[in-house]
C-alpha positions as a Markdown table, in Angstrom:
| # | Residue | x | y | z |
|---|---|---|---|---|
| 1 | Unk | 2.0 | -2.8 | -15.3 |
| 2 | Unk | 5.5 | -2.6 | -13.7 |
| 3 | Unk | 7.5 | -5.0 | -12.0 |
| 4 | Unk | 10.4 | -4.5 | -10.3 |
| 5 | Unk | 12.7 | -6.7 | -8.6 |
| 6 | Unk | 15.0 | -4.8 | -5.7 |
| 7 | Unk | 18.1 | -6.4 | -4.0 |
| 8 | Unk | 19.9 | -5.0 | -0.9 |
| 9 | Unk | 23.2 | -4.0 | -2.0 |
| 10 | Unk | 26.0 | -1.5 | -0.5 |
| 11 | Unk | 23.9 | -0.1 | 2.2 |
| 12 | Unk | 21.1 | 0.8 | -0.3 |
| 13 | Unk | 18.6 | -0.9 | -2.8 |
| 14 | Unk | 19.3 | -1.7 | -6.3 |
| 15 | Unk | 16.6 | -2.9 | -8.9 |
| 16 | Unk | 18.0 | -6.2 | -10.5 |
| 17 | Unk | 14.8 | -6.5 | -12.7 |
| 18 | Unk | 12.1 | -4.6 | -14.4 |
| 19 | Unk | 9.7 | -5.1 | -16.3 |
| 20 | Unk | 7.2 | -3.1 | -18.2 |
| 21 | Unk | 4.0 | -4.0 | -20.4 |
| 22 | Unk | 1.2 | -1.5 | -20.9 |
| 23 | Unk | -2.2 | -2.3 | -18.9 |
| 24 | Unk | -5.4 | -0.8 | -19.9 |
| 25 | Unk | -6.0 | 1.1 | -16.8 |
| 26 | Unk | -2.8 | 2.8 | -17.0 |
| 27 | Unk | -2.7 | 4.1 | -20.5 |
| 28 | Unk | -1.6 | 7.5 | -20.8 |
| 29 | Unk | -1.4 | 7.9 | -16.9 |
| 30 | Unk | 2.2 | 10.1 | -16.5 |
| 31 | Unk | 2.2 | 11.0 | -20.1 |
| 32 | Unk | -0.5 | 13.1 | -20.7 |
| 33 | Unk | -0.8 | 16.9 | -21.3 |
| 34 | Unk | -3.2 | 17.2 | -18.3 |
| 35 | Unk | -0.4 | 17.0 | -16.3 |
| 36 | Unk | 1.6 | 19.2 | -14.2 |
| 37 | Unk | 4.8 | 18.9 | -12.6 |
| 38 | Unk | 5.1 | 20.9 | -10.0 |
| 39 | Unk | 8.8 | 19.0 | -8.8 |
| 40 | Unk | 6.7 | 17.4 | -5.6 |
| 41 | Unk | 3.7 | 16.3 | -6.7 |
| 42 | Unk | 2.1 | 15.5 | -9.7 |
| 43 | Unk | -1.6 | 17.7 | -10.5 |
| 44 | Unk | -3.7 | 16.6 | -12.5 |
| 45 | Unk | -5.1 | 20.0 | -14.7 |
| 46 | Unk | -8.3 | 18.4 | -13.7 |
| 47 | Unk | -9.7 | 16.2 | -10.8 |
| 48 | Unk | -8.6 | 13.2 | -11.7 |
| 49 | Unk | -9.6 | 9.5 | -9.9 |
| 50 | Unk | -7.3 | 8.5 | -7.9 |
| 51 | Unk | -5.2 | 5.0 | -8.7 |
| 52 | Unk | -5.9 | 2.4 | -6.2 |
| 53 | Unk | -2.4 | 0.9 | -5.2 |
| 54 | Unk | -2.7 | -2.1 | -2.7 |
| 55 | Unk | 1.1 | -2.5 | -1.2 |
| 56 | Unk | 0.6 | -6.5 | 0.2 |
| 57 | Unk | 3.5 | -8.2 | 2.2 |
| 58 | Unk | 5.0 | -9.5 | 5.2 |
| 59 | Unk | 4.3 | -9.5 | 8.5 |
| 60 | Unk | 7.4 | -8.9 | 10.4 |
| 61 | Unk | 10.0 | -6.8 | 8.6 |
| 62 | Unk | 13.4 | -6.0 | 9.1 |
| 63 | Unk | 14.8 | -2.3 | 9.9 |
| 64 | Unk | 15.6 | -1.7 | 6.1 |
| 65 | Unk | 12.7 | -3.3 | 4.5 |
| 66 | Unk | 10.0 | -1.4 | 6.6 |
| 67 | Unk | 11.8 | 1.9 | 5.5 |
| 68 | Unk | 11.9 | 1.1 | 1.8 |
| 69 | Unk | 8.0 | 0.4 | 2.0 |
| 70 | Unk | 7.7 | 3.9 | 3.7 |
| 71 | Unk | 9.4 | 5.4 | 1.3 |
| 72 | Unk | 8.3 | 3.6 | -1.7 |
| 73 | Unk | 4.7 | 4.4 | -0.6 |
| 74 | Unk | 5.8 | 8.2 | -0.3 |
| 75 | Unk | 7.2 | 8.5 | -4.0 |
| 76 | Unk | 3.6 | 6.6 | -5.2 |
| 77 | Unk | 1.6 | 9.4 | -3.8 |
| 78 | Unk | 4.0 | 12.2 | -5.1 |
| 79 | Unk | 3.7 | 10.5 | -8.4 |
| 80 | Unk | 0.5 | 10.3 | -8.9 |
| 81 | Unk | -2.8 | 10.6 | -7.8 |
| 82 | Unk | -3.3 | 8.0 | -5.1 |
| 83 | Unk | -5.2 | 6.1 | -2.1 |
| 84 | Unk | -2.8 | 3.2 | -0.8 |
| 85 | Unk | -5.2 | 0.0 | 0.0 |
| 86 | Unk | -3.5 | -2.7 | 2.1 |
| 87 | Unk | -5.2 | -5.3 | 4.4 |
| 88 | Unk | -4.7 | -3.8 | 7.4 |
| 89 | Unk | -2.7 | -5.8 | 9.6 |
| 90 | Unk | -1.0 | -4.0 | 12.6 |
| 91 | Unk | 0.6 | -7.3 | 14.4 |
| 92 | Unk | -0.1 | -10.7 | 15.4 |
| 93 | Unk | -1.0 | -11.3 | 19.5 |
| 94 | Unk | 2.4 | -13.9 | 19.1 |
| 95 | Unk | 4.5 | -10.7 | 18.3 |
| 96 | Unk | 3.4 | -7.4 | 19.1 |
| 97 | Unk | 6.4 | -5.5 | 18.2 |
| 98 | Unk | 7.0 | -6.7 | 14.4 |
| 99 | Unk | 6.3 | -3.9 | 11.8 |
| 100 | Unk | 4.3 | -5.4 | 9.1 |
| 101 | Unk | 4.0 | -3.8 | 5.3 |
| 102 | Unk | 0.3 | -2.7 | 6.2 |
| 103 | Unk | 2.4 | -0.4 | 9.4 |
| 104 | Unk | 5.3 | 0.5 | 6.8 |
| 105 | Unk | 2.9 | 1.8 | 4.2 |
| 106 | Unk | 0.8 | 3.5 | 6.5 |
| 107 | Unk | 4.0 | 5.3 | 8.0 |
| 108 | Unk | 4.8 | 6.6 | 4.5 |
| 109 | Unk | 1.1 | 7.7 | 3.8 |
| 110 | Unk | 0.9 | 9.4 | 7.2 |
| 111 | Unk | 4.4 | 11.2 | 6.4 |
| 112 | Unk | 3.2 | 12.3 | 2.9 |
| 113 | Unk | 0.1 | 13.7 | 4.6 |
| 114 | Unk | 1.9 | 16.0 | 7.6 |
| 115 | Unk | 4.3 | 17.0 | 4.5 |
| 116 | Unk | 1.4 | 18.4 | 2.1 |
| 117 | Unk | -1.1 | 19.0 | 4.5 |
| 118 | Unk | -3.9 | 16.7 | 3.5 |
| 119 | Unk | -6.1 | 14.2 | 5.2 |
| 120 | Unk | -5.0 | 10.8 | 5.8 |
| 121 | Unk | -8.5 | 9.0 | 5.1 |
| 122 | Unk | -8.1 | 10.3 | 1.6 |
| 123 | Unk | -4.7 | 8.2 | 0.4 |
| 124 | Unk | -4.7 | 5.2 | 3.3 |
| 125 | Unk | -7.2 | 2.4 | 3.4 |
| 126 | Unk | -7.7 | -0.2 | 5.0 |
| 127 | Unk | -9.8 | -3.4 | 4.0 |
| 128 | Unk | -10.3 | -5.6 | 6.9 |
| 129 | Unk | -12.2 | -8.5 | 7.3 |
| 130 | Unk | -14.6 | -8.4 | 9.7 |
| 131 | Unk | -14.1 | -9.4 | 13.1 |
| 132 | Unk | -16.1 | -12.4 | 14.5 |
| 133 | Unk | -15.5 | -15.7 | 15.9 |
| 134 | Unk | -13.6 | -17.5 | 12.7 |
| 135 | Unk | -10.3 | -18.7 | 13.6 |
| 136 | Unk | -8.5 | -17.6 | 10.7 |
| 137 | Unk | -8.9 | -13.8 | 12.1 |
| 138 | Unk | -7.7 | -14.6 | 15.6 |
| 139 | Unk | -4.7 | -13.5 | 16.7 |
| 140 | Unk | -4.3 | -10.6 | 14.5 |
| 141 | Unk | -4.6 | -7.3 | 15.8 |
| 142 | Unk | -6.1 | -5.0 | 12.7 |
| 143 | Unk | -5.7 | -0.8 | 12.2 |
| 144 | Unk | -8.9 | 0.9 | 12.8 |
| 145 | Unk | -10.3 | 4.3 | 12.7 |
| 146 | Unk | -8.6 | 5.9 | 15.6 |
| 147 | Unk | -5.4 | 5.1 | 13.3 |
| 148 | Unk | -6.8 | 8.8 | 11.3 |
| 149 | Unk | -7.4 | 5.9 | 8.2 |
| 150 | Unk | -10.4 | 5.1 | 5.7 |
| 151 | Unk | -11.2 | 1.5 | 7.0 |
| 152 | Unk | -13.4 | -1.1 | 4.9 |
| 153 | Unk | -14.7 | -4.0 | 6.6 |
| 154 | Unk | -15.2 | -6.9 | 3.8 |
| 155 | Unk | -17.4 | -8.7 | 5.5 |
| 156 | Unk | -17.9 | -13.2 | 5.0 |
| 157 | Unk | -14.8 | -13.8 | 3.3 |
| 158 | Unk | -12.1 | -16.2 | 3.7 |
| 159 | Unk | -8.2 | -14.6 | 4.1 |
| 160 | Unk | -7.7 | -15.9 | 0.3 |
| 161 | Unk | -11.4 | -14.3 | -0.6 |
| 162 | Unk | -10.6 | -11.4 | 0.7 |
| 163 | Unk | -7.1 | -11.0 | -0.7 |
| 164 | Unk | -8.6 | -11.9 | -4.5 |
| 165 | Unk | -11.5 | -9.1 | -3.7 |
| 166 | Unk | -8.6 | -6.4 | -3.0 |
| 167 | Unk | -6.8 | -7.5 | -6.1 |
| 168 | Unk | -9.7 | -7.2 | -7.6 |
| 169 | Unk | -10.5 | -3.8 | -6.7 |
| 170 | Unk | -7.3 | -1.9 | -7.3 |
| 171 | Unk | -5.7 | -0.6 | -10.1 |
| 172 | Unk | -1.8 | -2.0 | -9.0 |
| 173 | Unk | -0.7 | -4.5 | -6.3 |
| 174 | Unk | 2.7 | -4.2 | -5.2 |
| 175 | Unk | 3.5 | -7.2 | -3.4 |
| 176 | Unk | 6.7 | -7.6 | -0.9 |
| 177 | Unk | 7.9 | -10.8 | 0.2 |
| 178 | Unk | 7.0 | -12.6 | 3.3 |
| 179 | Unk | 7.5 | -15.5 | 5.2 |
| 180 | Unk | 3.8 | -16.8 | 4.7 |
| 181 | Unk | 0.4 | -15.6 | 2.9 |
| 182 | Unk | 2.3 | -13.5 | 0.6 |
């Protein structure tokens, strides 16, 4: 597991903390002699599964955030074999313009894809809950197939159930900070 801290500094974005301690998943990964570098992307010498990275943040980002989540979701999938997970969330009804991390990451998926000519579905999904007559999923206008993206419906669970069921089901979370839910 890796944490990172980053701070906006100069124009740019500077880690101010990191931490690393081994998890069992990820023993070996980026170290063993299966591996290729081929200075893009990193092959496996043989099919390997891909790591399950949910990126999990805000809703409405600023300019500079929404391009380091981009980016920072390129760099994941040129470093190792990946599908990005996030929860899906395009905008709220109450501000249809805001770029949420769910949009950021996608963008930096769908970049990586035109750049090394692969399929979308295969690196960007997303798990939605499904859509009913709850409350707590009002208001929230969700990505969906026509978005070229692998989408999960997790259906009967609360916004906190399904939040600890995509924890549960990927290898690492990256979380970025938000105003609320994050």
């Amino acid at each position: 597991r890796v944490t990172n801290i980053y701070r906006r500094d100069e124009g740019g974005w500077k880690i101010v903390h990191h931490h690393t301690d081994p998890a069992s998943a990820m023993t070996g990964v980026g170290r063993s002699p299966g591996l290729i570098s081929t200075g893009k992307v990193v092959e496996p010498a043989m099919p390997a599964r891909r790591m399950r990275v949910c990126i999990y943040g805000g809703t409405a980002l600023e300019k500079e955030p929404a391009a380091f989540i981009a980016a920072l979701t390129y760099q994941i999938l040129v470093s190792m074999p990946a599908v990005i997970v996030t929860g899906g969330f395009r905008h709220s009804n109450n501000a249809p313009l805001a770029v949420s991390t769910d949009v950021a990451a996608l963008n930096g998926a769908r970049r990586f894809a035109i750049d090394h000519g692969i399929d979308l579905r295969g690196i960007y999904e997303a798990w939605v809950p499904e859509l009913d007559s709850r409350p707590d999923v009002g208001g929230a206008v969700r990505l969906d197939e026509t978005d070229g993206i692998t989408l999960r419906v997790m259906p009967g669970r609360t916004p906190l159930g399904r939040r600890l069921a995509m924890v549960a089901g990927v290898d690492l979370v990256v979380t970025i900070s938000g105003k609320t839910h994050t």
